[in-house]
C-alpha positions as CSV (number, residue, x, y, z in Angstrom):
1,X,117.8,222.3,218.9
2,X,119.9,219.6,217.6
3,X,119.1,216.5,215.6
4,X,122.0,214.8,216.2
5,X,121.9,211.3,217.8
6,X,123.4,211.3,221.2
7,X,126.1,208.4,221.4
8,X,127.0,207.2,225.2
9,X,130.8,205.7,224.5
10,X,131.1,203.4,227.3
11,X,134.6,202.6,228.3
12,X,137.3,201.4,230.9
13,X,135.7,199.0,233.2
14,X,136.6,196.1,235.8
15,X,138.7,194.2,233.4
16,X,142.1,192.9,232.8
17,X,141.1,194.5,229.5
18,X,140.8,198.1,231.3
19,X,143.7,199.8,229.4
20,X,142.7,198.1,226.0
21,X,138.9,199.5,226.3
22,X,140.4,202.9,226.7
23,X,142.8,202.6,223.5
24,X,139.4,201.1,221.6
25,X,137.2,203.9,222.6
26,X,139.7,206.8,222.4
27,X,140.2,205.6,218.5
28,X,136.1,205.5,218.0
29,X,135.5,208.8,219.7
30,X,138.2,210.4,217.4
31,X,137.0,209.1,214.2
32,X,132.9,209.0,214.8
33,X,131.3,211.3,212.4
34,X,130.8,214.3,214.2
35,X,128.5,216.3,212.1
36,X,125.9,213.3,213.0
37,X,126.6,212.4,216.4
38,X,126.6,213.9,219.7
39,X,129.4,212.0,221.8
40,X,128.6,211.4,225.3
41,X,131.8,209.9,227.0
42,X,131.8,207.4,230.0
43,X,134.0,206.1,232.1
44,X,133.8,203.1,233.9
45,X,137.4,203.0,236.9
46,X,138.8,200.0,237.4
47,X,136.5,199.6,240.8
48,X,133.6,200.3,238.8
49,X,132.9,203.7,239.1
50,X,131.0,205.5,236.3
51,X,132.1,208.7,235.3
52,X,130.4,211.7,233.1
53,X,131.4,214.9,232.3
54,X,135.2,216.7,231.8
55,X,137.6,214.1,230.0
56,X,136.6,211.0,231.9
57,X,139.4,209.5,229.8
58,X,141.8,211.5,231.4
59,X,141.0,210.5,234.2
60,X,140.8,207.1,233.5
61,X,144.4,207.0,232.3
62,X,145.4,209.5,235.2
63,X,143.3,208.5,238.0
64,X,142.1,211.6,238.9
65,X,138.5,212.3,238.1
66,X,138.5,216.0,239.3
67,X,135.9,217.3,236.6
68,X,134.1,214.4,236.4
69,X,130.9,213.3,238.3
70,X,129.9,210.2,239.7
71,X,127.2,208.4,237.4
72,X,125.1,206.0,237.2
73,X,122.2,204.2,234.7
74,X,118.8,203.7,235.6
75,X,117.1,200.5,234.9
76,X,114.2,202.5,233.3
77,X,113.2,202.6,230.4
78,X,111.1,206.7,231.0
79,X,114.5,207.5,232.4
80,X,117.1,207.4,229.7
81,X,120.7,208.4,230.5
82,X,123.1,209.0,232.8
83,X,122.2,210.3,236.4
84,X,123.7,212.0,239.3
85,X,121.9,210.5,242.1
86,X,122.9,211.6,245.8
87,X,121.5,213.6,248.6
88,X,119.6,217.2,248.1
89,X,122.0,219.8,249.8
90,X,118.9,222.2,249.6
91,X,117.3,219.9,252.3
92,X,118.2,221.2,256.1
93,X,120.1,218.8,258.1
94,X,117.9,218.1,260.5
95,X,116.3,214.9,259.3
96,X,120.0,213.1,260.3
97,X,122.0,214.1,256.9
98,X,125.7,214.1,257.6
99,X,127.5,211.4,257.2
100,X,128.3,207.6,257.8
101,X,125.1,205.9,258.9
102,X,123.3,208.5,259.5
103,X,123.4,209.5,255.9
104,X,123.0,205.8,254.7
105,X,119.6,206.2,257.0
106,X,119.0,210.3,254.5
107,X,119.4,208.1,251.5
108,X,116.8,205.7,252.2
109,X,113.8,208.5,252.4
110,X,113.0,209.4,248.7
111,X,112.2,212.7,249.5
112,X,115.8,213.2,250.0
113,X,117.3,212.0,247.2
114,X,118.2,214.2,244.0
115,X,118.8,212.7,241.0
116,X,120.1,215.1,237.8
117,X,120.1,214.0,234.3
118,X,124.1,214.3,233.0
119,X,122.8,213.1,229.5
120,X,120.1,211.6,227.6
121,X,120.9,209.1,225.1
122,X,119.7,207.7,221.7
123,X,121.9,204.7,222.2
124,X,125.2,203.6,223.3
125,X,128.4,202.4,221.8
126,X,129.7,199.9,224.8
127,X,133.7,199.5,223.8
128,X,134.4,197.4,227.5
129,X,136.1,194.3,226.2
130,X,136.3,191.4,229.0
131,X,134.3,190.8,232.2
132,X,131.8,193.3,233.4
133,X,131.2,194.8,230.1
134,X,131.2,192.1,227.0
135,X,130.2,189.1,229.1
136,X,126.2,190.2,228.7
137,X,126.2,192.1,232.1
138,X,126.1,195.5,230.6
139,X,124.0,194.2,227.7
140,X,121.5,193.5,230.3
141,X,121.8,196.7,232.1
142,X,120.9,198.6,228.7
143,X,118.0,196.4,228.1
144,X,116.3,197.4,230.8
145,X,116.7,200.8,230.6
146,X,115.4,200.7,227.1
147,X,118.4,201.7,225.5
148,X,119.5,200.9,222.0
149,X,123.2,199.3,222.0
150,X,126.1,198.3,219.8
151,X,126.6,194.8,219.7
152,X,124.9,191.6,220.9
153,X,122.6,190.8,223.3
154,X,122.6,189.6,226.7
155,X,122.7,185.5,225.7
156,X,125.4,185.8,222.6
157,X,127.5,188.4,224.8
158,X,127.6,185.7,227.7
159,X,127.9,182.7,225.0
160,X,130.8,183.9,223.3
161,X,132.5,185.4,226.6
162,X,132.7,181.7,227.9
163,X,135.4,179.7,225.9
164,X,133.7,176.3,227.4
165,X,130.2,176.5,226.6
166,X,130.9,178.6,223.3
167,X,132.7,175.8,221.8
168,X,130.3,173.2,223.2
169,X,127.5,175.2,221.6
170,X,129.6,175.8,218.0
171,X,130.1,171.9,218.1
172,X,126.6,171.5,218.6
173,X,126.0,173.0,215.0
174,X,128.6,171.0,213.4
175,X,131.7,173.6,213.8
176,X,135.2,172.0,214.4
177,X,136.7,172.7,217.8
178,X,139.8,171.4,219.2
179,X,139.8,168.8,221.6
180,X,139.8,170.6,225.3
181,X,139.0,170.0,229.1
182,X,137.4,172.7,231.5
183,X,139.1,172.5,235.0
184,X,137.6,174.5,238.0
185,X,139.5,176.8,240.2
186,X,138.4,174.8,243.4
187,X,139.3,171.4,241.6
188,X,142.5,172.6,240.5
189,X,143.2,174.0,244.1
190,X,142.3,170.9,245.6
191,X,143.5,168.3,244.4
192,X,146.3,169.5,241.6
193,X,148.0,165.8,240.9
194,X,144.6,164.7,240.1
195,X,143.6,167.6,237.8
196,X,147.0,166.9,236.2
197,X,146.6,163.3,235.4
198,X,143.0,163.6,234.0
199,X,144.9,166.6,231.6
200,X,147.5,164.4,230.6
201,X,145.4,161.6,230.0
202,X,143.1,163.2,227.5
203,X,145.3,165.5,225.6
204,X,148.9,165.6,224.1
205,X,151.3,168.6,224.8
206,X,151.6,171.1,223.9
207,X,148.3,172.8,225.0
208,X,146.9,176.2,225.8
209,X,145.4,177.1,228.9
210,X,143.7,180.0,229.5
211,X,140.9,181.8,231.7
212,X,137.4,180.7,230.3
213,X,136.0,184.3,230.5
214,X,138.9,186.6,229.6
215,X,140.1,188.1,226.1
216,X,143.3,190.0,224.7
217,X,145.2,186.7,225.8
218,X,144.9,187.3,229.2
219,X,146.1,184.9,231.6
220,X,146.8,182.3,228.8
221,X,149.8,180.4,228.3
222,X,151.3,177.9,225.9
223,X,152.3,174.7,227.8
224,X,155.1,172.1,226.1
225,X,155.5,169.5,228.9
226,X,154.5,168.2,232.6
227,X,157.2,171.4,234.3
228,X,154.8,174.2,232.8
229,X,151.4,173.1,233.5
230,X,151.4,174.2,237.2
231,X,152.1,177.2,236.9
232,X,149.9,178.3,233.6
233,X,146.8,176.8,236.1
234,X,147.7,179.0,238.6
235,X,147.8,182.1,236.1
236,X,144.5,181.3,234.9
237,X,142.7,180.7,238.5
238,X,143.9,184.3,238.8
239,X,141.2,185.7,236.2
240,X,138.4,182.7,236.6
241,X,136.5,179.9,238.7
242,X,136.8,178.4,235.7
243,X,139.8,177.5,233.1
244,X,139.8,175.8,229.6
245,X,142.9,173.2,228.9
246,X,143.2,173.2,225.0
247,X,145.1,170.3,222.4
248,X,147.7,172.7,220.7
249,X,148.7,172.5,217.2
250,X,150.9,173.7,214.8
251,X,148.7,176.4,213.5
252,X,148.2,179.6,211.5
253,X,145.8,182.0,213.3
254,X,143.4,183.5,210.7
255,X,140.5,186.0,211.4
256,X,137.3,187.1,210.0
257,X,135.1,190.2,210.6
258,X,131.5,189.7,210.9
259,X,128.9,192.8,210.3
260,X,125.2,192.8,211.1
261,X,122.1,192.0,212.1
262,X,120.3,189.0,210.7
263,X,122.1,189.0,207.2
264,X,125.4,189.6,208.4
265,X,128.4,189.7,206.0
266,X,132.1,189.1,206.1
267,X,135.4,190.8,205.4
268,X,138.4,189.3,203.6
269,X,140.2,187.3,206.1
270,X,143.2,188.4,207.8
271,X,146.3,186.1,209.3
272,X,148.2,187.0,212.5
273,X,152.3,186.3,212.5
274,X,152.9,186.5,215.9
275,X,156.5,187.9,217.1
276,X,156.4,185.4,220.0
277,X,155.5,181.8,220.2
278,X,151.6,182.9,219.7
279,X,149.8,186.1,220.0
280,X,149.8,186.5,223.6
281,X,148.9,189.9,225.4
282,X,152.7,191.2,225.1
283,X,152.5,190.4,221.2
284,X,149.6,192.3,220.3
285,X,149.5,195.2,222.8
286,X,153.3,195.8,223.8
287,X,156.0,194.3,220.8
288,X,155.5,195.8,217.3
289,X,156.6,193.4,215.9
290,X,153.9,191.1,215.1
291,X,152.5,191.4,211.7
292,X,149.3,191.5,210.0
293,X,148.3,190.0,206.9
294,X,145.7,191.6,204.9
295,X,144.0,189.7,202.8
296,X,145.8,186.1,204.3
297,X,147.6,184.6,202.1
298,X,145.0,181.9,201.2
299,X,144.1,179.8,198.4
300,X,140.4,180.6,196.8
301,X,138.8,177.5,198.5
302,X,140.0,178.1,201.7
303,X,139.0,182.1,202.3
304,X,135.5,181.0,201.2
305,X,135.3,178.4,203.7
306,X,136.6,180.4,206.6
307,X,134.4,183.1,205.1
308,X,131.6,180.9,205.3
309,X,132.5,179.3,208.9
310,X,132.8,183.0,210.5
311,X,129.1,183.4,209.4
312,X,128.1,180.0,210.7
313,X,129.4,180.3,214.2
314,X,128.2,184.3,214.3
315,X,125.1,182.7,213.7
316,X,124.8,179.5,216.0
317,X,125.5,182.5,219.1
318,X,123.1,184.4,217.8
319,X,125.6,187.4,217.4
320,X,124.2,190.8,216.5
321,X,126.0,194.1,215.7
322,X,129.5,192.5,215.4
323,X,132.3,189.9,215.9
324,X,135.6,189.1,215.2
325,X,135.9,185.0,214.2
326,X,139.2,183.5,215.3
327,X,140.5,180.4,213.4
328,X,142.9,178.1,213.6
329,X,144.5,176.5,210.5
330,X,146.3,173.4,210.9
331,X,149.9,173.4,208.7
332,X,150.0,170.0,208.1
333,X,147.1,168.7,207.1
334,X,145.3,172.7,206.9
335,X,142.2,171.2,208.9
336,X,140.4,174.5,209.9
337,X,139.5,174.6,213.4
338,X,137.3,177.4,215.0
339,X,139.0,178.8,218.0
340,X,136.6,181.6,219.5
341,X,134.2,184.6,218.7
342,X,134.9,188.1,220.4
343,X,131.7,190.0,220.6
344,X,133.4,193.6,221.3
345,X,136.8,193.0,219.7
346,X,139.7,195.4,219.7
347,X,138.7,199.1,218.3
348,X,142.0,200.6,217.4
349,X,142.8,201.5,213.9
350,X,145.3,199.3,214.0
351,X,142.9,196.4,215.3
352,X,142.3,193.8,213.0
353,X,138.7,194.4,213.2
354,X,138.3,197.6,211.4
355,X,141.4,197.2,209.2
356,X,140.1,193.7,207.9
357,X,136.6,195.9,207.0
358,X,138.6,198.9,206.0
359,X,140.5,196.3,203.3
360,X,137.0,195.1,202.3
361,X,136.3,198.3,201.2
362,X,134.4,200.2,204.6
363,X,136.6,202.6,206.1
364,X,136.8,203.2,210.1
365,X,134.2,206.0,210.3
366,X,131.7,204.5,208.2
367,X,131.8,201.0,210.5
368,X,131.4,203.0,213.7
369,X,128.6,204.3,211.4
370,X,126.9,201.2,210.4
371,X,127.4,199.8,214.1
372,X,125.2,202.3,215.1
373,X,123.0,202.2,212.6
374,X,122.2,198.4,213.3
375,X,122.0,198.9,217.1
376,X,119.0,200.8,216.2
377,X,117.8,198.6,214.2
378,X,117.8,196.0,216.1
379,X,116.4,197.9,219.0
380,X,113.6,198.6,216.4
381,X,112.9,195.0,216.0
382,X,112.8,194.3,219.6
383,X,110.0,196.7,219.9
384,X,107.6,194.2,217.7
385,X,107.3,191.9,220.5
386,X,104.7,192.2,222.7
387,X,105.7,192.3,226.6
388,X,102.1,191.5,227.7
389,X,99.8,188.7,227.2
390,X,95.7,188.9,227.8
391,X,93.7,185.9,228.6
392,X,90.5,186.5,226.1
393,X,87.3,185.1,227.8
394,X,85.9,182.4,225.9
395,X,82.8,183.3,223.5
């Protein structure tokens, strides 16, 4: 008998972010305390796959999965965990269960199906930055099976995973956000010299675009005149039906880490020197060059208003758990400009994430501790709303 809590680390995924999720997760799952948590590990392949059992992140990073089962969640909330769900070898054969359509015809008679709890769990830590995994889909997922999660919900997951209606939201409550366009795939694809002219029209170059529902700089490129624009649209249609043009400036990039629930709090802020022209995917995953300021080099006036903005714009998306606030500093005229929230930012002990906390004074394991900690608490407060509503006769 154990009293541990039972942590599912969920990681991998369908996700230009694949390989990042796996550095993020490896990192937690090394430094989680141990003596307090049981560590369930799961793997999500690249075709979506889940995985349980053996090292699924292994074979993740190999591709073989030879000691790991196929898994899956239930979206039920008195069946909690990971499952094996196939068909009951113990059965005889003779009901038509071999293989192909015949077996697809074994599946669909319950009495044939065996499922097998891999794990039960208390709650689960989802590290799956990027589509299919920090854009509310998995969120949802764990809300209906009733399991306590790391992180926000469904609507600030999806909010801050789309570039476009994040900003038009963070406006909304006052925030500053650059000027920017959203262009759709089938537009662009269409008719390009118009999509070009309307760009060109409205904003100056140089300008970012990028994939509106992407992170780690995926797909994103810095544009200085007419030549590039082209072919930075057809990088982004790559990743989304949907792509974000963006006025650039002559910016420093500063973050802020954002802890909690409904009170949350925020680390010193931290500024990014890119080694290339920005802090595209090759200059924070593959160079080591880039460098890290911790605390930025700020005047008094100006960490307390980024400080304060980072709080803001957690809260206008309704944020829970965690987020890392990007900003954009202006170095002529230092206007600060918020450029995006990341719901499940980068894990790594080298992220800036935990080392902006860990220079606030809360070391790695004890974040992974208080995540936890206020996934249960939140799932705590979800439980005082009532799911049911009774019409009371009139006396």
């Amino acid at each position: 008998m154990t009293n541990k809590i039972s942590v599912g680390v969920l990681f991998g995924g369908r996700s230009g972010e694949h390989e990042v999720s796996l550095a993020s997760a490896r990192s937690i799952m090394e430094n989680i305390d141990k003596h307090k948590y049981d560590v369930v590990p799961i793997g999500i392949t690249k075709d979506g796959q889940w995985i349980v059992g053996g090292d699924p992140m292994k074979a993740l990073v190999s591709g073989v999965a030879s000691e790991s089962r196929p898994a899956t969640m239930l979206a039920d909330p008195l069946r909690r965990g990971v499952w094996s769900i196939g068909l009951d070898e113990n059965k005889p054969a003779s009901a038509g269960q071999t293989t192909g359509a015949s077996q697809d015809r074994a599946l669909a008679q319950a009495e044939w199906i065996r499922a097998v709890r891999l794990a039960e769990l208390d709650v689960v830590f989802p590290v799956l930055h990027g589509t299919f995994g920090e854009d509310g889909t998995v969120q949802g997922l764990l809300e209906l099976a009733g399991v306590p999660y790391v992180g926000s919900g469904v609507l600030a997951s999806a909010l801050a995973m789309d570039k476009t209606v994040a900003k038009d939201v963070l406006a909304k409550h006052g925030l500053p956000v650059l000027p920017y366009l959203v262009v759709k795939r089938k537009e662009w694809r269409e008719d390009p010299t118009g999509v070009m002219t309307q760009i060109e029209s409205r904003l100056a170059y140089p300008v970012f675009v990028k994939p509106s529902n992407l992170g780690s700089s995926v797909g994103i490129s810095k544009v200085h005149g007419p030549d590039e624009l082209s072919p930075a649209l057809d990088l982004a249609a790559r990743y989304d039906r949907k792509l974000v043009v963006e006025q650039g400036i002559e910016a420093r990039e500063i973050e802020v880490s954002v802890l909690g629930n409904d009170e949350p709090i925020a680390s010193v802020p931290g500024e990014v020197i890119p080694c290339r022209e920005f802090y595209d995917y090759r200059a924070k995953y593959v160079e080591t060059d880039s460098q890290l300021l911790i605390p930025a080099p700020l005047d008094a006036k100006v960490t307390e208003q980024v400080r304060h903005m980072a709080i803001q714009a957690y809260r206008a998306l309704d944020c829970a758990g965690m987020a890392r606030a990007d900003f954009l500093l202006d170095k002529g005229s230092e206007e600060l400009w918020v450029s995006e929230l990341n719901t499940i930012p980068g894990f790594t002990q080298i992220s800036m994430y935990p080392k902006l906390w860990e220079a606030s004074g809360i070391p790695y394991w004890e974040l992974v501790d208080r995540l936890i900690a206020l996934a249960i608490e939140r799932s705590e407060d979800s439980k005082q709303s009532e799911r049911s509503y009774k019409v009371e006769a009139d006396e």
